[in-house]
C-alpha positions as CSV (number, residue, x, y, z in Angstrom):
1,X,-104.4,86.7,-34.6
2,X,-102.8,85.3,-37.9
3,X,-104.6,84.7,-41.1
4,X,-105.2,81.1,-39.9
5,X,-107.2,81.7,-37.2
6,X,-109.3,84.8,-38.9
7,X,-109.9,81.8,-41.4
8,X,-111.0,79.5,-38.3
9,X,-112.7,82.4,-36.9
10,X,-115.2,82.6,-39.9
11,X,-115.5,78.7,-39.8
12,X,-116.7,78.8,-36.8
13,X,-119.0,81.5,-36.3
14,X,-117.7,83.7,-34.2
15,X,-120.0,85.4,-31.6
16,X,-120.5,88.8,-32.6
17,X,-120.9,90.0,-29.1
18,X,-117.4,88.5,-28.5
19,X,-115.8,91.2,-31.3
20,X,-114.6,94.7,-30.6
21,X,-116.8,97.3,-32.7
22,X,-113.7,99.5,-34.0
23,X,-111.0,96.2,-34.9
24,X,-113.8,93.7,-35.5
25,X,-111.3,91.0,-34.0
26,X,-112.2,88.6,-31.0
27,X,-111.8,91.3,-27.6
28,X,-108.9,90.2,-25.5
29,X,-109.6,92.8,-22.5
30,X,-113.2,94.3,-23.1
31,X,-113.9,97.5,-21.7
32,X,-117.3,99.2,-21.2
33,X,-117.7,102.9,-21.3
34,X,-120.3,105.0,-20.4
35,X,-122.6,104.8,-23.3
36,X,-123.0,101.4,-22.7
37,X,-120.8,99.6,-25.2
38,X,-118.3,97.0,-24.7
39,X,-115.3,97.4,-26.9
40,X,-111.4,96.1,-26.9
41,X,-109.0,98.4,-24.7
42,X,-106.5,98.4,-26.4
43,X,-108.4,99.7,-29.6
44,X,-110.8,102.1,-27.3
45,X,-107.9,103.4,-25.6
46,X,-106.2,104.4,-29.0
47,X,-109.7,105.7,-30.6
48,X,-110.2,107.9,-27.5
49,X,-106.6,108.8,-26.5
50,X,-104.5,108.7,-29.3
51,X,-106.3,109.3,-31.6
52,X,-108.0,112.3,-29.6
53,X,-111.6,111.1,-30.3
54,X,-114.1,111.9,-27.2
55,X,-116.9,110.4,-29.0
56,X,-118.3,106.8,-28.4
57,X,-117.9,105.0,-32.0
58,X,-120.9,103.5,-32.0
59,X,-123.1,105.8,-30.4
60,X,-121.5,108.8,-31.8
61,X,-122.7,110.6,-28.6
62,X,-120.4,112.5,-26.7
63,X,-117.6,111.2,-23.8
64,X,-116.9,112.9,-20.7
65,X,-113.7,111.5,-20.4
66,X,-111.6,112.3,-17.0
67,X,-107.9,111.6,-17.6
68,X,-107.2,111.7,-13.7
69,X,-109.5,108.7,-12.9
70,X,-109.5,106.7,-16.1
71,X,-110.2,103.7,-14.3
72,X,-114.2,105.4,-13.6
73,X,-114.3,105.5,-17.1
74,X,-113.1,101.8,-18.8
75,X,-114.9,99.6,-17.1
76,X,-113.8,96.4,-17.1
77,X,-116.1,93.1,-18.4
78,X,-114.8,90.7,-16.6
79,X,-118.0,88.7,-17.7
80,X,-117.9,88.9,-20.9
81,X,-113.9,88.1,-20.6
82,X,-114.6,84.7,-18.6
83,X,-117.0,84.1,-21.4
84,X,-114.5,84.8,-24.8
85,X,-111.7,82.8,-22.6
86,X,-114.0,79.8,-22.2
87,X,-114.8,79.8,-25.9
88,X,-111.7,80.1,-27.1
89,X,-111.0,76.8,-24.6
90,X,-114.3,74.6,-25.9
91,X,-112.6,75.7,-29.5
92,X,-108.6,75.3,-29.1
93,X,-108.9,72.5,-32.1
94,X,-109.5,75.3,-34.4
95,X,-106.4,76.9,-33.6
96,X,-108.0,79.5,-31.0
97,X,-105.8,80.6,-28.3
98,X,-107.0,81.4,-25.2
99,X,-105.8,84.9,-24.0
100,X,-103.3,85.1,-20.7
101,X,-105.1,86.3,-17.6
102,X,-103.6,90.1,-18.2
103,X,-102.2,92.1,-15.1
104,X,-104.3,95.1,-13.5
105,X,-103.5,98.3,-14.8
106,X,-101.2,100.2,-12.2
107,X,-103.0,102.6,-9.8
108,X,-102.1,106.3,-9.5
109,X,-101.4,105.5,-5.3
110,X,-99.0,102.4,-6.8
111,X,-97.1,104.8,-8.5
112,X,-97.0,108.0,-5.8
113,X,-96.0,105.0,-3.7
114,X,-93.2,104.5,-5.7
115,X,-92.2,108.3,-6.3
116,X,-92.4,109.3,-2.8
117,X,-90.0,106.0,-1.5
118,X,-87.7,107.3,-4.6
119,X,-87.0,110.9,-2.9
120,X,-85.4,109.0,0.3
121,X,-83.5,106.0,-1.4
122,X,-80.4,105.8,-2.2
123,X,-79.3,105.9,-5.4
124,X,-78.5,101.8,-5.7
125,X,-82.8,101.7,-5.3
126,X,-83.4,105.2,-7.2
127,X,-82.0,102.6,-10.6
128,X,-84.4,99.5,-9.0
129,X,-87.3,102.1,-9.0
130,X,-86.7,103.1,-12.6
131,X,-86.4,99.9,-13.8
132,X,-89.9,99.4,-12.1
133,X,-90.9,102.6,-14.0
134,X,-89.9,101.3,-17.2
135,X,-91.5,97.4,-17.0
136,X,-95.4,99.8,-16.3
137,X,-94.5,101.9,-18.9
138,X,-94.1,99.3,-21.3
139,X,-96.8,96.4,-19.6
140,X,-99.7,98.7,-21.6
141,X,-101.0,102.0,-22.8
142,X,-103.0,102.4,-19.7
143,X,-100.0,102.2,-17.7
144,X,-98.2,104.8,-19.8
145,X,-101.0,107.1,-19.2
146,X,-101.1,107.0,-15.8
147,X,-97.4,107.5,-15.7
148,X,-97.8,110.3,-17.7
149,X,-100.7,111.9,-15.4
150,X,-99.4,111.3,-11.9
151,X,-97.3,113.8,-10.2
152,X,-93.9,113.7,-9.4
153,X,-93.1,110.9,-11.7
154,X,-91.4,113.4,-14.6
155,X,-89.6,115.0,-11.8
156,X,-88.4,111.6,-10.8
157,X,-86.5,110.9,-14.3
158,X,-86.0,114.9,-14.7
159,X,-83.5,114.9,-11.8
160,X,-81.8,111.4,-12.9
161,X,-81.4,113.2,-16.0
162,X,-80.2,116.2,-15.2
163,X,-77.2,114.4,-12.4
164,X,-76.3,112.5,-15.8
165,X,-77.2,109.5,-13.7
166,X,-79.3,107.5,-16.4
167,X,-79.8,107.6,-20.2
168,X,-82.8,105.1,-19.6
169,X,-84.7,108.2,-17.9
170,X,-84.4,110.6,-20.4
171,X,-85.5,107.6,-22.9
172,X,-88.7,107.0,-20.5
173,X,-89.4,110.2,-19.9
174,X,-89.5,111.1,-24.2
175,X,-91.1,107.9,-24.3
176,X,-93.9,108.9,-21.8
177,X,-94.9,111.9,-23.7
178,X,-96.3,114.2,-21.2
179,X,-98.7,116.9,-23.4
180,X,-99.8,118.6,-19.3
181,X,-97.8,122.0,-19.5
182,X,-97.8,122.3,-16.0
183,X,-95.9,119.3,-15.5
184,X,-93.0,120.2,-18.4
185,X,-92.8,123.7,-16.7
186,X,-92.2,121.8,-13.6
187,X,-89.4,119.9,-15.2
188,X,-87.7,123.3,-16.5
189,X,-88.2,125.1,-12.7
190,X,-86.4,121.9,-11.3
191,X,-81.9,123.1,-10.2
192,X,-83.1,126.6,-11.8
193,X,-83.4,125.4,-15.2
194,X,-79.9,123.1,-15.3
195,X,-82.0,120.4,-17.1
196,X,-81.7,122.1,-20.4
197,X,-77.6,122.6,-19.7
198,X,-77.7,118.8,-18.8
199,X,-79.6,118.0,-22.2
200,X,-77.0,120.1,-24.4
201,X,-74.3,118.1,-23.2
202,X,-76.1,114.7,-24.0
203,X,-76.4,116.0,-27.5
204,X,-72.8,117.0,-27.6
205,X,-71.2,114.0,-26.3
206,X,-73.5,110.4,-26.0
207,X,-74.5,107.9,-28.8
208,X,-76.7,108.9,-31.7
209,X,-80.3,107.6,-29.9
210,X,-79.2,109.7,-26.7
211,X,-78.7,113.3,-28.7
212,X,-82.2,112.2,-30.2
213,X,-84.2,111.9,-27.2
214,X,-82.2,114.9,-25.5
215,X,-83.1,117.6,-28.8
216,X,-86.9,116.2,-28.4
217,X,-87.1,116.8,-24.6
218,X,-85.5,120.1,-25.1
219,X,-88.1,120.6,-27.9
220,X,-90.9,120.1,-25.6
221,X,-89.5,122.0,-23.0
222,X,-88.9,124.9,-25.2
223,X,-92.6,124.8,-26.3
224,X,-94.1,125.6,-22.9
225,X,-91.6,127.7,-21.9
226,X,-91.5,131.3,-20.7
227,X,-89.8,134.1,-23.0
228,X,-86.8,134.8,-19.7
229,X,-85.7,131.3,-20.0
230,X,-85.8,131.1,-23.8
231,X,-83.7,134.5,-23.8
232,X,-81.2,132.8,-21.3
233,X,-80.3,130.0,-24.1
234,X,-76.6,130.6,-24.9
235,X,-74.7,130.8,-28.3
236,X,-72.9,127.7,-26.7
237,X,-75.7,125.8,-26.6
238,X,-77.1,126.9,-30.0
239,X,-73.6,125.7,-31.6
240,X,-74.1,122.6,-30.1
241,X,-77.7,122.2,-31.8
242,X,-76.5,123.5,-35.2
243,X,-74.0,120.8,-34.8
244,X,-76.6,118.2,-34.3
245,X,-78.4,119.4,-37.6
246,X,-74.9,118.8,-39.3
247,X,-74.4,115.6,-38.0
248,X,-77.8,114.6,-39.9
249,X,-78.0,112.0,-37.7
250,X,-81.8,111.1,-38.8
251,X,-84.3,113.1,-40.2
252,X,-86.7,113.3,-37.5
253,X,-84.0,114.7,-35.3
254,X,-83.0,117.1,-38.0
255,X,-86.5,118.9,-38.4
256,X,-86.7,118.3,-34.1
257,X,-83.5,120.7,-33.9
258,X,-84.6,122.8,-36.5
259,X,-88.0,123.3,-34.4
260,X,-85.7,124.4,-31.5
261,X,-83.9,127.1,-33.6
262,X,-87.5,128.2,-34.7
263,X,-89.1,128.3,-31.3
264,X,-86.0,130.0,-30.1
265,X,-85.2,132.6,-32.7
266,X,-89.1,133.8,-32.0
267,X,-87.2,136.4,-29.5
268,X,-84.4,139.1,-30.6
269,X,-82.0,138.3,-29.0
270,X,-81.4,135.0,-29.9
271,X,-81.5,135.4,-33.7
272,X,-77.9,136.9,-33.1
273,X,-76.6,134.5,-30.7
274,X,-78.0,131.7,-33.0
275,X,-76.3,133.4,-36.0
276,X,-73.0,133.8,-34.3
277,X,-73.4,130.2,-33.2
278,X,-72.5,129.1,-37.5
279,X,-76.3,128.9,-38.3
280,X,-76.5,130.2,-41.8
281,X,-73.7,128.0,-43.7
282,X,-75.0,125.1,-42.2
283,X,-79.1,126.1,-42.9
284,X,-77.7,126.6,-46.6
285,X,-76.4,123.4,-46.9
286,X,-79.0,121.7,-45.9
287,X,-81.3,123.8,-48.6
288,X,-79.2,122.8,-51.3
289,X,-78.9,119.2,-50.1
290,X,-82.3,117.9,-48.9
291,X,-85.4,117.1,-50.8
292,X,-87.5,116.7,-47.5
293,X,-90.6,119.0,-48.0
294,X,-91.1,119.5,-44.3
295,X,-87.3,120.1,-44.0
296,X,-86.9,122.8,-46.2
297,X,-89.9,124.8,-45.2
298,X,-88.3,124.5,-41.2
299,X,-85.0,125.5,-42.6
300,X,-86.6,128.6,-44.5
301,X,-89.1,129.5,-41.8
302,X,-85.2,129.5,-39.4
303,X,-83.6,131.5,-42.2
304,X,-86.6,133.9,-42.5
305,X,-86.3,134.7,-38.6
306,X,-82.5,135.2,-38.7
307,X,-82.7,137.5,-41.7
308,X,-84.6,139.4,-39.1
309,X,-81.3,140.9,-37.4
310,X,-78.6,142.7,-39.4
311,X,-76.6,140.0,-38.0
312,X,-78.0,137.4,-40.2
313,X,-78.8,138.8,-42.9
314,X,-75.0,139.7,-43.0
315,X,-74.0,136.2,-42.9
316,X,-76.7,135.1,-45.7
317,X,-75.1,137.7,-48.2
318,X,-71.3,136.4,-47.2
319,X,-73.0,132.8,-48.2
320,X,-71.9,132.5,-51.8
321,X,-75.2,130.3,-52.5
322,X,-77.5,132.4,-49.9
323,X,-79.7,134.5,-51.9
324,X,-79.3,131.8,-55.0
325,X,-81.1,129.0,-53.3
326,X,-83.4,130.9,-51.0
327,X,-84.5,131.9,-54.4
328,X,-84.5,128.7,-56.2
329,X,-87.2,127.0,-53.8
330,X,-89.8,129.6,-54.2
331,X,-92.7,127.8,-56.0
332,X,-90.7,124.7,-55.8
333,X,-91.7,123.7,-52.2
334,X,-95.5,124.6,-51.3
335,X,-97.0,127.7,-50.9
336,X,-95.8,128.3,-47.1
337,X,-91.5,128.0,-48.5
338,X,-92.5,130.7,-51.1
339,X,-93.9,132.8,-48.5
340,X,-90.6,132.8,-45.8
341,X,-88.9,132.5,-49.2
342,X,-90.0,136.0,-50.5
343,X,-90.0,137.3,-46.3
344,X,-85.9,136.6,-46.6
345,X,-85.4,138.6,-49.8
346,X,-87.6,141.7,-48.8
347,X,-85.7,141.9,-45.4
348,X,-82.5,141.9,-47.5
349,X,-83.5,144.4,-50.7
350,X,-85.3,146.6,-47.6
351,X,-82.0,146.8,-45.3
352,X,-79.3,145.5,-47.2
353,X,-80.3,147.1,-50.8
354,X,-77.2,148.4,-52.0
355,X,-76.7,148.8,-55.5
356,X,-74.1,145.7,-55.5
357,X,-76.4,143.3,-54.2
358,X,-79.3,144.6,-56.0
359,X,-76.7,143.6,-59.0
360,X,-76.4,140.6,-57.6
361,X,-79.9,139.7,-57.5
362,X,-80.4,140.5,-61.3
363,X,-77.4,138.0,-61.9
364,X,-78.4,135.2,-60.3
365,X,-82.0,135.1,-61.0
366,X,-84.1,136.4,-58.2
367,X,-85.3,139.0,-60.1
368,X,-86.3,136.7,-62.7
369,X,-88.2,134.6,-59.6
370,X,-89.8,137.2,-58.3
371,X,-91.5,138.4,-61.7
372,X,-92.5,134.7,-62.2
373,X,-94.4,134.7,-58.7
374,X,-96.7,137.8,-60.0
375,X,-97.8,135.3,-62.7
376,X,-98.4,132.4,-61.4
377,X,-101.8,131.3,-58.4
378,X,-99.6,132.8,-55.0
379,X,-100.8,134.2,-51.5
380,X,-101.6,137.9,-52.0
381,X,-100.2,138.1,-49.1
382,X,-96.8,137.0,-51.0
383,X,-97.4,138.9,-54.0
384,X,-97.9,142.0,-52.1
385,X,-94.4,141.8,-50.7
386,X,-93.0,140.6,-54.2
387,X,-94.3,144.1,-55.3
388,X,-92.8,145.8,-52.5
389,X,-89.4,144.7,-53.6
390,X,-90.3,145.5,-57.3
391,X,-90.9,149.3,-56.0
392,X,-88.0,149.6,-53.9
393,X,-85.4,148.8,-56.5
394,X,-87.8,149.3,-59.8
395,X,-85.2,152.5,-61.2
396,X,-82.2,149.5,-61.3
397,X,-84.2,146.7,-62.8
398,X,-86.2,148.4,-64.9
399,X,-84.0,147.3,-68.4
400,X,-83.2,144.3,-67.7
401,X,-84.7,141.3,-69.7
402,X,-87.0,139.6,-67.1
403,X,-88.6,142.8,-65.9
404,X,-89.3,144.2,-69.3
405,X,-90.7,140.2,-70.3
406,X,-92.8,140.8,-67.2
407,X,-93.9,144.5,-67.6
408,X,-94.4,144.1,-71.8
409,X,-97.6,141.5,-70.0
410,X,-98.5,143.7,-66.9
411,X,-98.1,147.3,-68.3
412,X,-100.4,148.5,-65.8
413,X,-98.3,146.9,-62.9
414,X,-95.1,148.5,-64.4
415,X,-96.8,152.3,-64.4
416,X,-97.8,151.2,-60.8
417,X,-94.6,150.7,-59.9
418,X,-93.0,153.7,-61.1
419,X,-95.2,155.9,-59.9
420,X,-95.2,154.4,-56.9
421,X,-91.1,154.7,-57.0
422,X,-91.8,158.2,-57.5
């Protein structure tokens, strides 16, 4: 309601027992759960499910809550609703609207109903039924929830997504956003995995809000995955993803695609394919370019895993600004982006140490950097690996101006390090 009618309200003297406990506003569809309490459903729906909160607010005692036979639990006062609407009649001079009789909440059977007539329609009554999918979906949360929970109904838009028959399904089925693993690993099983192929080319060749819901299905997908279909990704694909981080379409689908290379380049052999794929230049770029927190963390955390093969940590030193602005955002970042920050650099002075790029270092400040981070309030986990580096390459950097600064303040880490060179 506006500020008018809260105004009214007050005038008035609202009932209490006609105002939800959690958005203190007059209850359009009261709901009683099983502690007793009456609240809104909208609000109880959203304390509970989104909000992931199994405890009654009032009672603070526990909730046994059943997501496969929600209407046991939300009971609905129709009492109490007959009641609020009547008021709100005997007081529509105050500028009180009465509430619209609201529609049932679809039924688990209404929707398998649906489904099941789906499988043998043709494809003229496959678009009517997903149409009829997408008014529930949007008619209430409830709805969405049983969408989400019944069985065959992600299947349903899976396969109209993966035939390229409908951009609406893939929207629907983001939309919907199934959290059951079971029912995502369904999706990936479905044509022998095609759905991701069918994704990648959605991000490669449809509008903007297409690519986005395509990179954040494949996301999900690639979160409940198993490793053999992670490992059957192709550098194709992964040049197609990069390409959607380039694009910089928004940022939410920038850090979704960056997820993807992460969750992907947790197995071998896709760190190579997704370096071959033009990963590096364009993980750089976006290094130097963003000021997104979350951003650059995901783009260190991808960097970090690819400097992980010789591969890619070939490709960082080609990068004319690699090692400089790995190095410039530790301690500028958080605590996590110095930590994959400092990863990177000991992967490259352990396999890549040659006396050239140990030069290198020393010239463009890393060395500098990496004394800093012994001085300053760090991870130990960080610092130990910042020692590391010291000791492997100690004998070279030993004279120059930054180490000595440090060393002339930590003489007992300096004899550590030499003897530990030693």
């Amino acid at each position: 309601m506006d500020r008018d009618h809260h105004d009214h309200e007050e005038e008035i003297n609202v009932p209490s027992y006609f105002l939800c406990p959690i958005s203190l506003q007059i209850m359009k569809d009261p709901i009683t759960i099983s502690t007793g309490i009456t609240y809104d459903r909208e609000s109880i729906e959203t304390w509970i499910f989104t909000n992931n909160n199994p405890i009654c607010p009032v009672t603070k005692h526990p909730l046994n809550v059943d997501t496969n036979n929600i209407d046991a639990f939300l009971t609905p006062n129709h009492t109490l609703r007959r009641l609020i609407q009547s008021w709100c009649t005997l007081n529509a001079s105050y500028g009180i609207e009465r509430f619209p009789t609201l529609k049932p909440p679809i039924t688990k059977a209404q929707i398998s109903k649906l489904i099941k007539e789906a499988s043998k329609s043709s494809t003229q009554r496959r678009f009517q039924i997903l149409d009829t999918i997408k008014s529930i979906s949007s008619e209430s949360s409830a709805n969405k929830r049983c969408l989400e929970t019944t069985p065959g109904v992600a299947e349903f838009l899976g396969d109209l997504v993966l035939k390229n028959i409908s951009e609406d399904a893939l929207r629907i089925l983001v939309h919907l956003q199934i959290s059951d693993e079971m029912i995502l690993r369904n999706l990936l099983k479905q044509n022998e995995g095609e759905l991701i192929n069918s994704l990648v080319k959605i991000i490669e060749k449809r509008n903007y809000d297409s690519r986005a819901y395509a990179i954040e299905l494949m996301k999900q997908l690639l979160e409940v995955a198993d490793p053999k279909q992670v490992v059957s990704l192709t550098r194709e694909q992964f040049a197609v993803v990069i390409r959607l981080i380039r694009d910089e379409i928004s940022p939410k689908t920038t850090k979704t695609a960056l997820k993807v290379l992460d969750l992907a380049c947790s197995w071998g052999r896709n760190r190579i394919r997704v370096t071959e794929a033009g990963a590096i230049p364009v993980m750089v770029d976006v290094l130097m370019e963003s000021k997104d927190k979350r951003t650059m963390e995901m783009v260190l955390a991808v960097l970090d895993s690819l400097s992980g093969c010789a591969e890619g940590r070939a490709e960082l030193l080609a990068h004319g600004a690699g090692l400089a602005v790995v190095s410039k955002k530790i301690l500028r970042v958080s605590h996590f982006a110095t930590e994959k920050g400092v990863k990177i650099l000991f992967a490259i002075c352990k396999f890549c140490g040659i006396p050239s790029v140990v030069q290198e270092m020393l010239q463009l400040g890393v060395v500098a950097k990496l004394c800093l981070v012994l001085q300053v309030d760090c991870e130990a986990k960080t610092k130990g690996m910042v020692k590391e580096i010291l000791k492997l390459h100690s004998q070279a950097w030993i004279n120059s101006p930054c180490f000595l600064t440090w060393s002339n303040n930590n003489i007992h880490g300096l004899n550590y390090l030499l003897k530990s060179h030693k």
